[in-house]
C-alpha positions as CSV (number, residue, x, y, z in Angstrom):
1,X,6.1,-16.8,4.2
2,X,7.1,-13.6,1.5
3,X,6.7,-16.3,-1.1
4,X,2.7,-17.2,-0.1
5,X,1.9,-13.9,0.4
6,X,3.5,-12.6,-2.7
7,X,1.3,-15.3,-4.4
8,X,-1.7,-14.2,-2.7
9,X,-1.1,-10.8,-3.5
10,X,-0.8,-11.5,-7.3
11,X,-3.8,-13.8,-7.5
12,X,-5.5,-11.0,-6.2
13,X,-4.2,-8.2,-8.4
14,X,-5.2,-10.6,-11.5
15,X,-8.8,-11.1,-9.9
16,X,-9.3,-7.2,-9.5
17,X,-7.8,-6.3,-12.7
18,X,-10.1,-8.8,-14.6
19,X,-13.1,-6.9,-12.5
20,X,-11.7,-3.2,-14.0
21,X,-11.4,-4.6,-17.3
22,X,-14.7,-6.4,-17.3
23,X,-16.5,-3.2,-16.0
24,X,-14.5,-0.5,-18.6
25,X,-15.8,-3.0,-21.5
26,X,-19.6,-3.2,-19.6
27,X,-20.1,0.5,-19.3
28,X,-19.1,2.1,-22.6
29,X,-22.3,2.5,-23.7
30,X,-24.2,3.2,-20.3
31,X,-24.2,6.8,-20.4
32,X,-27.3,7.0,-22.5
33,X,-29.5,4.4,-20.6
34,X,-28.6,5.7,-17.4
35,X,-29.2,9.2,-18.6
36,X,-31.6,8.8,-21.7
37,X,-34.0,12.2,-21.5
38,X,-31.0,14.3,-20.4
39,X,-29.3,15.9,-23.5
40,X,-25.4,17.1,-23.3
41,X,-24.7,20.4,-23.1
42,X,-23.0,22.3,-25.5
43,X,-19.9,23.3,-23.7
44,X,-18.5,20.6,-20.8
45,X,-16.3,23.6,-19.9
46,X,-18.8,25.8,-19.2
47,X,-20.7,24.6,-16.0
48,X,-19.2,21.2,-15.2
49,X,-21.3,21.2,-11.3
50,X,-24.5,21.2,-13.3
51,X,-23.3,18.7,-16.1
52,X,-24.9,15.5,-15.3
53,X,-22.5,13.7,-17.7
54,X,-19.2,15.0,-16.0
55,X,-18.5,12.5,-12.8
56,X,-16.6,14.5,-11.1
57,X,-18.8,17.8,-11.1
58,X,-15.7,19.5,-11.9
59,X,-12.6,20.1,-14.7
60,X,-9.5,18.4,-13.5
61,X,-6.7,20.8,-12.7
62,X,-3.8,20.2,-15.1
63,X,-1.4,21.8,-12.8
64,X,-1.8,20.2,-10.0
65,X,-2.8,16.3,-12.2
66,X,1.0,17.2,-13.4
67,X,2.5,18.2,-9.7
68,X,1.2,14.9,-8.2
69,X,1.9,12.9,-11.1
70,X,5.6,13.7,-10.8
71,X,5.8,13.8,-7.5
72,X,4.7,10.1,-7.5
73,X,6.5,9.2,-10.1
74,X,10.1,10.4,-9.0
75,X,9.2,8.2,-5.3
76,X,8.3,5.4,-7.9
77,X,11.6,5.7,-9.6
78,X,13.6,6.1,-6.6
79,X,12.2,2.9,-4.6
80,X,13.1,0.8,-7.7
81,X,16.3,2.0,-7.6
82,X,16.5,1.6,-3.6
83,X,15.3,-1.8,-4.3
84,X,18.7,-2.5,-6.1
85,X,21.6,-0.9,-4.6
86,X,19.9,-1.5,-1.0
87,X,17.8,-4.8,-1.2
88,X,14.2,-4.7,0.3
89,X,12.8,-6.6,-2.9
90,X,10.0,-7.6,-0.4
91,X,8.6,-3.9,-0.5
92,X,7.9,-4.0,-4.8
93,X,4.1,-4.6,-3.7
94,X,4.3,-0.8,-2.6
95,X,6.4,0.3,-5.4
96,X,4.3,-1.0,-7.9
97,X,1.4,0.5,-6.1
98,X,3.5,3.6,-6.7
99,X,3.0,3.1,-10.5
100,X,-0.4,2.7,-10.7
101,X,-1.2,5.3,-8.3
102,X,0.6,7.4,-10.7
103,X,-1.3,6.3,-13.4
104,X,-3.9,6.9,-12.3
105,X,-3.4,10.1,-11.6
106,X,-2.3,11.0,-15.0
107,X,-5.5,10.0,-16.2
108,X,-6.7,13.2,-15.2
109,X,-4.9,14.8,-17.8
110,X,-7.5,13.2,-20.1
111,X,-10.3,14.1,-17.6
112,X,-9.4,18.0,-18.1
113,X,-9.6,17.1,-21.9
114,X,-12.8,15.2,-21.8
115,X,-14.6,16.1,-18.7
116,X,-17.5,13.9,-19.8
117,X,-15.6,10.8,-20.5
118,X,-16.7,8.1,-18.5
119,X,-14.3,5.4,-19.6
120,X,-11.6,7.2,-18.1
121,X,-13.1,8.5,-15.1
122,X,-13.7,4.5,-14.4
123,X,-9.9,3.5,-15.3
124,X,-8.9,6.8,-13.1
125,X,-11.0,6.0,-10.3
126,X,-10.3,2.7,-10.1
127,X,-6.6,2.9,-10.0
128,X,-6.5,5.9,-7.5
129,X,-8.8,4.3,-4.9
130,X,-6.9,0.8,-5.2
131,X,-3.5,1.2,-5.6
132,X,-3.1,1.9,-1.9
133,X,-3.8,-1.5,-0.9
134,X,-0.2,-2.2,-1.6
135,X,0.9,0.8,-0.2
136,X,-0.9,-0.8,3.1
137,X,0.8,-4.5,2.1
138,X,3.9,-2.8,2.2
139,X,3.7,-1.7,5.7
140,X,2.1,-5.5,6.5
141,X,5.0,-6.8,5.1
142,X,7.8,-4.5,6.5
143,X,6.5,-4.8,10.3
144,X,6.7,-8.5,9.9
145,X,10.3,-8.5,9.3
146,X,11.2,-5.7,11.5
147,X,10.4,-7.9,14.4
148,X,12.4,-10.7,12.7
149,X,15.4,-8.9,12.5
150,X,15.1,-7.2,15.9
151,X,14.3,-10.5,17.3
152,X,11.4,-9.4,19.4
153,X,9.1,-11.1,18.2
154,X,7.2,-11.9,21.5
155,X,5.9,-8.7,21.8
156,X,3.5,-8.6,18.7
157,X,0.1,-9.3,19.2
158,X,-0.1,-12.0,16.6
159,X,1.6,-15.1,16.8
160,X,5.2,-14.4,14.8
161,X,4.6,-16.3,12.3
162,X,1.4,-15.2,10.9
163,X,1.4,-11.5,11.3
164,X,2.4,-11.0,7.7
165,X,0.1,-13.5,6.6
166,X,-2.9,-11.9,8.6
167,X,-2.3,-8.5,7.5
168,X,-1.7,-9.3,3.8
169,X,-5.0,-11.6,3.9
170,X,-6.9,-8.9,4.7
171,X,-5.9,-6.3,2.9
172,X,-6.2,-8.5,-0.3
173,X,-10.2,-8.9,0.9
174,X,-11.1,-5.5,1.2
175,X,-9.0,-4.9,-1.9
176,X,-11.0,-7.6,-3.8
177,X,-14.4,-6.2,-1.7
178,X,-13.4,-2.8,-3.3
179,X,-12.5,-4.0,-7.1
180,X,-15.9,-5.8,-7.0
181,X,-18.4,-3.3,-5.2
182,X,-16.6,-0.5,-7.9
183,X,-17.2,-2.8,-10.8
184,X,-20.7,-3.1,-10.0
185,X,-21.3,0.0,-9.4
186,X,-20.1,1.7,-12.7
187,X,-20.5,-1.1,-14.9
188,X,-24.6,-1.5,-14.5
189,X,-27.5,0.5,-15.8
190,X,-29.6,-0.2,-12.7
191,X,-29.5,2.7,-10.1
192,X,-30.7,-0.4,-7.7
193,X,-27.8,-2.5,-8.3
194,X,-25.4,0.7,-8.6
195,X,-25.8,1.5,-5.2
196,X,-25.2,-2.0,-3.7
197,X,-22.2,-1.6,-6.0
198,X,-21.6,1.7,-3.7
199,X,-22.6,-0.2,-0.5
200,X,-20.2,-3.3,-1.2
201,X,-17.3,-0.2,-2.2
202,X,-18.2,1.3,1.1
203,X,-18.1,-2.1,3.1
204,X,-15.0,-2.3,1.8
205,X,-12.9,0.5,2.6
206,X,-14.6,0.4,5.8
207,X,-13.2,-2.6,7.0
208,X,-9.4,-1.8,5.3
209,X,-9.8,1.4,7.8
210,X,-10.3,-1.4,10.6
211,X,-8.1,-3.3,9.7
212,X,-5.2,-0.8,9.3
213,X,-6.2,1.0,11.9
214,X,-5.9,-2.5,14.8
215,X,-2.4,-2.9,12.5
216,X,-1.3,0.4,13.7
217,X,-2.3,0.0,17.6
218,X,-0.2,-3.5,16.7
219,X,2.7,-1.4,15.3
220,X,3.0,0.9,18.6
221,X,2.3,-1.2,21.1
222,X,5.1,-3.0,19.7
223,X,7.5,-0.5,19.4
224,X,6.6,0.8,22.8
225,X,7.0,-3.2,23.9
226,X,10.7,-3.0,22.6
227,X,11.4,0.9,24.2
228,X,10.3,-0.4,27.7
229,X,11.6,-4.2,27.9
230,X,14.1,-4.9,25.2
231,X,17.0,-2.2,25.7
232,X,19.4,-4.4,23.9
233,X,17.3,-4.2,21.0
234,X,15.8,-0.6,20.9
235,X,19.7,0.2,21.1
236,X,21.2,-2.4,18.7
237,X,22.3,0.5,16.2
238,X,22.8,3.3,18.3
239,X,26.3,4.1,17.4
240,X,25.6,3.7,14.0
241,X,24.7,6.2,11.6
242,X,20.8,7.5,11.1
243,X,20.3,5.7,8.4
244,X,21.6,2.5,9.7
245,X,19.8,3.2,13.1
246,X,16.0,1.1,12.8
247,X,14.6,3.6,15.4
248,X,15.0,5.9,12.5
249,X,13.3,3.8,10.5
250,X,10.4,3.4,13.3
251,X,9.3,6.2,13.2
252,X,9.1,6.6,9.6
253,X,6.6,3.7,9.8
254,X,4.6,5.7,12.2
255,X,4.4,8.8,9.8
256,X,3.4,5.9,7.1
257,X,0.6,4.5,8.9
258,X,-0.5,8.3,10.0
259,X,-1.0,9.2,6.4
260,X,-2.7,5.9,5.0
261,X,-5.4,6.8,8.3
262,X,-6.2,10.2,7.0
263,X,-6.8,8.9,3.4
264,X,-8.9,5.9,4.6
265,X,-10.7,7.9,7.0
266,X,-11.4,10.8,4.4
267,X,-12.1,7.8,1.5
268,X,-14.9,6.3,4.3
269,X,-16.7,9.6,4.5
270,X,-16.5,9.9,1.1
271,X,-17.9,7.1,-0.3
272,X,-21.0,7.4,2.5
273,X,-21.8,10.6,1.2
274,X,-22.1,9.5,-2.6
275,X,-20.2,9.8,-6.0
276,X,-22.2,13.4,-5.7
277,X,-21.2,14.6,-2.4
278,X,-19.4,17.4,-1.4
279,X,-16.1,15.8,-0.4
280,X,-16.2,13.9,-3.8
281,X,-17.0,16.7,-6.0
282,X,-14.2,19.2,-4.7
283,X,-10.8,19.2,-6.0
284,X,-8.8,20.1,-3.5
285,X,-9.7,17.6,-0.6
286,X,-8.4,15.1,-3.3
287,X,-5.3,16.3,-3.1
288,X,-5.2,17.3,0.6
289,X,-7.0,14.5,2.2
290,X,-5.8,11.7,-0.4
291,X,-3.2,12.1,-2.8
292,X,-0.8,14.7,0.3
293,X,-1.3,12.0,3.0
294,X,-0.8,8.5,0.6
295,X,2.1,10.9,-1.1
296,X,3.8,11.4,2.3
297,X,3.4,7.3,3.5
298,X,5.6,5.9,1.0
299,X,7.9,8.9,0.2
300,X,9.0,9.1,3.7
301,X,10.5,5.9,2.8
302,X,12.5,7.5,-0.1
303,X,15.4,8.6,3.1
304,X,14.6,5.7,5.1
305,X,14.6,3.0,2.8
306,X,14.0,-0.3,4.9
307,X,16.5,-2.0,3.1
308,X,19.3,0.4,4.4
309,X,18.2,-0.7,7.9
310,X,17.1,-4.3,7.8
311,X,19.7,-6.8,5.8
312,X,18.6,-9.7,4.2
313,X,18.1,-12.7,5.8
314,X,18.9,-15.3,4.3
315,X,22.2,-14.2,3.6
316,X,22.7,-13.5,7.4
317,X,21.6,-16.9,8.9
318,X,23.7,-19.1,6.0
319,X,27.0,-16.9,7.6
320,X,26.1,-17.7,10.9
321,X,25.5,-20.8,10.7
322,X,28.2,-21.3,8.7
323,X,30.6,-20.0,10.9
324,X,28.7,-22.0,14.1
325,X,29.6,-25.2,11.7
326,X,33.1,-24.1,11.2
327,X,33.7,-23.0,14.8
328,X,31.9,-26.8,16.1
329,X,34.6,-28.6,13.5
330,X,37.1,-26.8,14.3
331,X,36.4,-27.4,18.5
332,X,36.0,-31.2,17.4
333,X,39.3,-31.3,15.3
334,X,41.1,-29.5,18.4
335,X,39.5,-32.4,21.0
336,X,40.3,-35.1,18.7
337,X,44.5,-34.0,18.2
338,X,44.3,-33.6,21.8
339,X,43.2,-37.3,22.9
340,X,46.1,-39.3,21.0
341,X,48.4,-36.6,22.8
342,X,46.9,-37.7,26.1
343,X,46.8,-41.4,25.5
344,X,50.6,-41.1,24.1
345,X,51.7,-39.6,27.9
């Protein structure tokens, strides 16, 4: 199951990457036939609300560009070492998010520079609005095998085995709606066609917010499921140490899922107001309502690494049934010395 949807994942990473690539080539030289009677002004610096060749209506705050960027970054750094001291390779979807994320981000620092650049306002965009579909895969993924490993699978509201493969599917289709509706949009010369572009963008996110927001009714009302009927399970680590206990780690999905809600909802209203609306042309609800709320989903799983909780496995199931083998021989060797004893008295 990790396998398919680690290769549905990819193929869909390729597809959208293809779609940036394809519209950073189409609209390098779109800002003068979009724009052709309006002349650039002398200073970007000067009045960047009123520039009509600055996309963001604003000059991108170096401080805080460099404050996020390392911020990211560091999470990035630590997951991938997580990833190898503790295991959890089945979470690199959202640490590579992590890295684009922050690239994206840093592209800012070229946005301060050249305000009016539109090639890297696309690239920037792009990357920032994107990358947390694997931040969102991540969390697909992990729920998946935190019912595996707690053995309550029963309680989910999708048949076991399909609940990563459900998630993950969709989250690759609003992912792919997104890369195509944003390539349309910035790549064409038709203010027609650039706002279907805006309407596909729109249809997507919309339906990611659905569809992460029925994940996240599916996440507590399993949790709950497992508080109220399996007391076995919701106790299974109690005497263990925090980071070994999964209710520790359940609740840091729930602070995950709150986050990626605020950005999507604050990303919907957004995107319905236009590129030019107020939400998208102020700073600081970027940072509060998108990069804060993504920031805190996948750092809070810089203390509760999954893999600290959850142990592979494969490795677990090849022991035990292993030592069920041994144990069955070993009965069977027992019973068969014992019959020639019998049949000698």
């Amino acid at each position: 199951m990790l396998g398919r949807t680690s290769q549905l994942w990819n193929r869909s990473t390729a597809l959208a990457a293809l779609c940036i690539a394809v519209a950073l080539i189409a609209s390098t030289p779109v800002d003068a036939l979009k724009q052709p009677n309006l002349p650039h002004v002398a200073n970007p610096f000067a009045d960047p609300k009123d520039d009509p060749y600055n996309p963001l209506r604003y000059i991108a705050s170096n401080a805080l560009t460099a404050v996020a960027f390392s911020l990211v970054l560091l999470c990035a750094l630590f997951q991938s070492y997580a990833m190898r001291k503790w295991g959890a390779i089945w979470m690199m979807c959202m640490v590579i998010g992590e890295y684009t994320f922050a690239t994206g981000i840093a592209l800012r620092f070229g946005l301060h520079k050249n305000p009016d650049s539109k090639g890297i306002y696309i690239a920037e965009y792009l990357l920032v609005v994107l990358s947390p579909c694997a931040f969102i895969a991540g969390d697909y993924i992990l729920l998946g095998r935190l019912a595996r490993y707690l053995k309550c699978d029963k309680h989910l509201l999708i048949r076991p085995s399909r609940i990563t493969l459900v998630f993950v599917c969709s989250d690759i289709t609003t992912f792919l709606i997104q890369a195509l509706g944003g390539s349309v949009e910035i790549a064409t010369t038709s203010v027609t066609v650039s706002q279907t572009g805006s309407h596909i963008f729109l249809a997507g996110l919309a339906a990611q917010l659905a569809s992460f927001f029925f994940f996240t009714c599916t996440y507590l009302l399993f949790f709950y499921r497992v508080h109220k009927y399996e007391p076995q399970a919701w106790t299974k680590d109690e005497g263990k140490k925090w980071y070994h206990d999964w209710r520790t780690l359940g609740y840091a999905i729930i602070f995950s899922c709150i986050g990626i809600l605020i950005r999507s909802v604050y990303r919907t209203i957004e995107l319905s107001q236009g590129f030019r609306g107020y939400l998208a042309t102020t700073e600081r609800f970027f940072y509060g309502l998108d990069t804060l709320p993504l920031f805190i989903a996948v750092a809070i799983y810089v203390p509760f690494w999954p893999g600290r909780f959850i142990p592979p496995f494969l490795k677990e199931e090849d022991v035990s049934s292993t030592r069920t083998a041994s144990e069955e021989t070993g009965q069977g060797h027992v019973e068969e010395e014992k019959a020639p004893e019998l049949a000698q008295v």
